[in-house]
Structure formats: C-alpha cells, structure tokens
LOPA-845336 format. One record per residue (C-alpha): residue number from 1; residue in three letters; y, x negated, z negated. Coordinates in steps of 0.2 Angstrom, whole numbers, plus 5000, padded with zeros to 4 digits. Layout:
% residues N
<nr NUM&rest ALA&c2 Y&c1 X&c3 Z>
...
This chain:
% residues 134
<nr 1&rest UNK&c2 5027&c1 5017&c3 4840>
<nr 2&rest UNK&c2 5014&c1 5023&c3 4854>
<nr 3&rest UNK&c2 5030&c1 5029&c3 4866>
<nr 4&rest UNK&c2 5039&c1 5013&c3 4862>
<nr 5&rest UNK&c2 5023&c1 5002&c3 4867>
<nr 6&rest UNK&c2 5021&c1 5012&c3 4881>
<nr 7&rest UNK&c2 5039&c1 5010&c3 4886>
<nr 8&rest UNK&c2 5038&c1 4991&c3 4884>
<nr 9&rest UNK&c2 5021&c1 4991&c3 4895>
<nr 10&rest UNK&c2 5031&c1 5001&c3 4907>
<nr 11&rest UNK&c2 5046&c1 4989&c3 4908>
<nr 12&rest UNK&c2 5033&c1 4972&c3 4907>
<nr 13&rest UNK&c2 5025&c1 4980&c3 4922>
<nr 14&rest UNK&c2 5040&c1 4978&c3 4931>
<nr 15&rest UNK&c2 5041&c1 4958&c3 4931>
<nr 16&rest UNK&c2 5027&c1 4947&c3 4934>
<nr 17&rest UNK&c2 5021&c1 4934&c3 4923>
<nr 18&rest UNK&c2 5022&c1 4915&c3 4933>
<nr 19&rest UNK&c2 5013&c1 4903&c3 4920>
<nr 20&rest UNK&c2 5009&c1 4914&c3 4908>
<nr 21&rest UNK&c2 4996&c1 4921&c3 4921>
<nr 22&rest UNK&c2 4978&c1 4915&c3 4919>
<nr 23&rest UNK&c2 4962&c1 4910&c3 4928>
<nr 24&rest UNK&c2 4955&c1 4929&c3 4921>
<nr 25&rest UNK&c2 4964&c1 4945&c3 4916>
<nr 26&rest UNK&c2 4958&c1 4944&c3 4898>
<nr 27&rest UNK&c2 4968&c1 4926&c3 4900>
<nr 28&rest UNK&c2 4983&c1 4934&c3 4907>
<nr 29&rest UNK&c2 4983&c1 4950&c3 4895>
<nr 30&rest UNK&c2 4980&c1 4935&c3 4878>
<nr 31&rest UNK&c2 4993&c1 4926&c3 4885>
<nr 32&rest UNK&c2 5006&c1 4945&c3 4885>
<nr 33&rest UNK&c2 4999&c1 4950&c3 4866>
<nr 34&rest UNK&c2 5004&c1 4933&c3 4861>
<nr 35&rest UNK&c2 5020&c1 4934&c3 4866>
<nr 36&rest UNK&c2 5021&c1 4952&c3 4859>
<nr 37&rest UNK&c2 5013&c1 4948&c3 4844>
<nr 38&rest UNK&c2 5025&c1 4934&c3 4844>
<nr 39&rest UNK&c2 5042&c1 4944&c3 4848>
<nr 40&rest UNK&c2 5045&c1 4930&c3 4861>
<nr 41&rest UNK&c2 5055&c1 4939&c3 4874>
<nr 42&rest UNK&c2 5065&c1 4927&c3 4880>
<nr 43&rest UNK&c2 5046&c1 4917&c3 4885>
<nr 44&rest UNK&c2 5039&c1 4932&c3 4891>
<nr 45&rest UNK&c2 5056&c1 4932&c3 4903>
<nr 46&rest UNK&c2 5058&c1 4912&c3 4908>
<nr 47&rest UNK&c2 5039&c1 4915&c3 4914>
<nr 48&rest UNK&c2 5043&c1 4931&c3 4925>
<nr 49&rest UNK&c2 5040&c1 4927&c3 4942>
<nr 50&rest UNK&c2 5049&c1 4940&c3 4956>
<nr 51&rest UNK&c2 5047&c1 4944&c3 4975>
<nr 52&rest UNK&c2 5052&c1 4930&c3 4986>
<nr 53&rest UNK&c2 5065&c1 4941&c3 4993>
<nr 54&rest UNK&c2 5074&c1 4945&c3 4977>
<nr 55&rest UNK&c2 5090&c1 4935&c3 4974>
<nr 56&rest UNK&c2 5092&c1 4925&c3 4958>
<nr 57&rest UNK&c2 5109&c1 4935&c3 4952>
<nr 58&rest UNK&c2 5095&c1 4950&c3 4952>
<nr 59&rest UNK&c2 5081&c1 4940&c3 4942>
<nr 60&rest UNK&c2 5092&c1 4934&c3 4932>
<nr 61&rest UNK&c2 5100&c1 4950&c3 4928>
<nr 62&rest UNK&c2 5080&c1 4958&c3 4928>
<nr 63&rest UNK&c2 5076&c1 4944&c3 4915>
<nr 64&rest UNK&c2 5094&c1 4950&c3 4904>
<nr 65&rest UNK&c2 5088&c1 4966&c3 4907>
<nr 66&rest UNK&c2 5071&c1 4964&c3 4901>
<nr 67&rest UNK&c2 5073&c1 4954&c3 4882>
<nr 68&rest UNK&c2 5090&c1 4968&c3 4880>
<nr 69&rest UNK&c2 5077&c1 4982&c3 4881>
<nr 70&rest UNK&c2 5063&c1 4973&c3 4871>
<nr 71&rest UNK&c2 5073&c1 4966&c3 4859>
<nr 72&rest UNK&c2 5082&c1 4983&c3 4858>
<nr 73&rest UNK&c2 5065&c1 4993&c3 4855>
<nr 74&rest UNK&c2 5048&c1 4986&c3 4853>
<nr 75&rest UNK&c2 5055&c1 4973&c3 4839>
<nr 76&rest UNK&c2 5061&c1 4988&c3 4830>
<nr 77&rest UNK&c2 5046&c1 4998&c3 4829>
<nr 78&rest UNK&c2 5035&c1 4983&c3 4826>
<nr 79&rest UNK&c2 5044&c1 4976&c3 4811>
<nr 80&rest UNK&c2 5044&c1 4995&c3 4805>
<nr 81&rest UNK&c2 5026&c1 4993&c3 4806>
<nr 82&rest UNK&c2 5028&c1 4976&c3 4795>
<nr 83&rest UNK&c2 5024&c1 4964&c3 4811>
<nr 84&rest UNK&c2 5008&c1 4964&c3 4821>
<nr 85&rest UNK&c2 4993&c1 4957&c3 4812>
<nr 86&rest UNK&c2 4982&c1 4951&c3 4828>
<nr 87&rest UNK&c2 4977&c1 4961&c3 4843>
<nr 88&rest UNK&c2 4959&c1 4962&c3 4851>
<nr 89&rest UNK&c2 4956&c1 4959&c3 4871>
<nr 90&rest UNK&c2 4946&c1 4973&c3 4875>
<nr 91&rest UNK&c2 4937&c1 4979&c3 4890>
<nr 92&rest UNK&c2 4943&c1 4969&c3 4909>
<nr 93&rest UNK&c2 4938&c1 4979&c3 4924>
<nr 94&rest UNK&c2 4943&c1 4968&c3 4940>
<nr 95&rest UNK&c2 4943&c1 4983&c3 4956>
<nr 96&rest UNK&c2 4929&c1 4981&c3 4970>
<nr 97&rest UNK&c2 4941&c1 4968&c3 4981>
<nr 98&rest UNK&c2 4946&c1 4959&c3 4965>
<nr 99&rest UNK&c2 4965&c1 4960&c3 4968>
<nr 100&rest UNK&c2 4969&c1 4970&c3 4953>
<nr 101&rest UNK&c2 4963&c1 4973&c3 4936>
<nr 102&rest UNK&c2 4963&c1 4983&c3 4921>
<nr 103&rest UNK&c2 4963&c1 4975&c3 4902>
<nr 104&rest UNK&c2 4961&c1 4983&c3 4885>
<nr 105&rest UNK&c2 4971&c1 4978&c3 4871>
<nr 106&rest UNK&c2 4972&c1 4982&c3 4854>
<nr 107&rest UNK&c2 4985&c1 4978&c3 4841>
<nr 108&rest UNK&c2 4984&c1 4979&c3 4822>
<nr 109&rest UNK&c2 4998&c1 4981&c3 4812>
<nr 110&rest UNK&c2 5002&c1 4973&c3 4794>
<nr 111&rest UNK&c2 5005&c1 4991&c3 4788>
<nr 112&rest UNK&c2 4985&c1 4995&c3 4793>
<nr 113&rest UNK&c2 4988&c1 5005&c3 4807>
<nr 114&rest UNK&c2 4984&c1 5001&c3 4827>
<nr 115&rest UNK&c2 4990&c1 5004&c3 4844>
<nr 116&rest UNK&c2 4978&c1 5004&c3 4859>
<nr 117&rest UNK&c2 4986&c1 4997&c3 4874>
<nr 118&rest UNK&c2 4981&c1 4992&c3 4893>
<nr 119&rest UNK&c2 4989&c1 4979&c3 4906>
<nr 120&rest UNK&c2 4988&c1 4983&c3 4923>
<nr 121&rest UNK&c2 4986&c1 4967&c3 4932>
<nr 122&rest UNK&c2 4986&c1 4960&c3 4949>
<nr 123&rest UNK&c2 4980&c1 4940&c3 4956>
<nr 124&rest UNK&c2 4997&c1 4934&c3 4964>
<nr 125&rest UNK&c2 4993&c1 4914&c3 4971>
<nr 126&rest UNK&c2 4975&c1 4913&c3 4961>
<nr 127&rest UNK&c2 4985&c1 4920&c3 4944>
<nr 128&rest UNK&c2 4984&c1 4936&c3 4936>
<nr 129&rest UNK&c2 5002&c1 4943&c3 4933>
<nr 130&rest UNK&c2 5010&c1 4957&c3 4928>
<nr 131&rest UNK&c2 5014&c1 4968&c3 4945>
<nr 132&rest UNK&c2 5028&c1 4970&c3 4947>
<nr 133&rest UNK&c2 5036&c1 4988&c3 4952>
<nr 134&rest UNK&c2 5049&c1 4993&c3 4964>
C-alpha cells in the first residue's frame, strides 16, 4: 500500500489543484484526503489547474492520464485495505519565504492499519496547490 500511495502522491504532485486549494496548506492537503478518502478522481482532476503555457489537448490528456493511473492503482490497494476510515492533518511547515510548504497526513484504514503521507505544496495566485512537475 505504502509504494502505491507513494506512487499516487508522486503522480498528484504533478498537477496542481485550482479550487481545491485553500487559504492554508492544512486546507489544501484536507481538501486532497477528502478526495482520496473519497476515491473522487475524476474531482481531484476537473480541479487540476496547469501552466499557462500548456495546451488544453495536453491537460486534458494529463487529467485522462491522471484518474487512468489512480483509478488503476490507489483504488485497488484501498479497497484491499476495506476503504479508508479518516485521515489526520498532521504537522504544516510553510518554508522561510512562505511560497512552499510541507503537510502531514495520516490515513486509517477500515482494516486497522495506517499509512503516513506528506503533500508538498506551493502558493500559486494566494492558493496552495499541488506543484506541479515537469
């Protein structure tokens, strides 16, 4: 479960949330476990904002991209751990020039085990999003 979280947080790290941002990290990263704990890929994609430069054809294709992978693996391995319970937002450490932050979360599973996560984070237009990675 750990590598597939971790592959999921890798491939969320590559878009950037647009509404599902927040005044805060710890909003941003309740609004991500939400939509995890939620299975709500499609969301988590229609909130994905990109690079000015990008072309739709290649967000679109980013955002197909995106619930294809998620949907392949992270609602696998958390129905095999019976669905997630809740998750705790953990510690937020916002760096000295307050453009990028760090947020702890924790999920609990139904099958009573837990996975500890982090979201990187970054304040694009007063919002904290997802960065996204080249």
């Amino acid at each position: 479960m750990r590598k597939s979280i971790l592959f999921l947080a890798a491939v969320a790290m590559m878009f950037v949330f647009a509404s599902c941002g927040g005044n805060s990290p710890k909003d941003a990263a309740e609004s991500y476990a939400e939509m995890v704990k939620a299975q709500d890929y499609e969301g988590i994609a229609d909130m994905m904002a990109f690079p000015d430069d990008m072309s739709k054809e290649d967000k679109d294709a980013a955002k197909a991209l995106f619930v294809s992978l998620a949907k392949e693996k992270m609602s696998k391995e958390i129905e095999s751990r019976e669905g997630i319970d809740k998750y705790e937002i953990g510690e937020e450490k916002i760096s000295e020039d307050g453009k990028t932050a760090e947020v702890s979360i924790t999920f609990y599973f139904k099958d009573g085990s837990k996975e500890e996560d982090s979201v990187d984070l970054e304040l694009v237009d007063d919002e904290w999003k997802l960065p996204y990675m080249k």
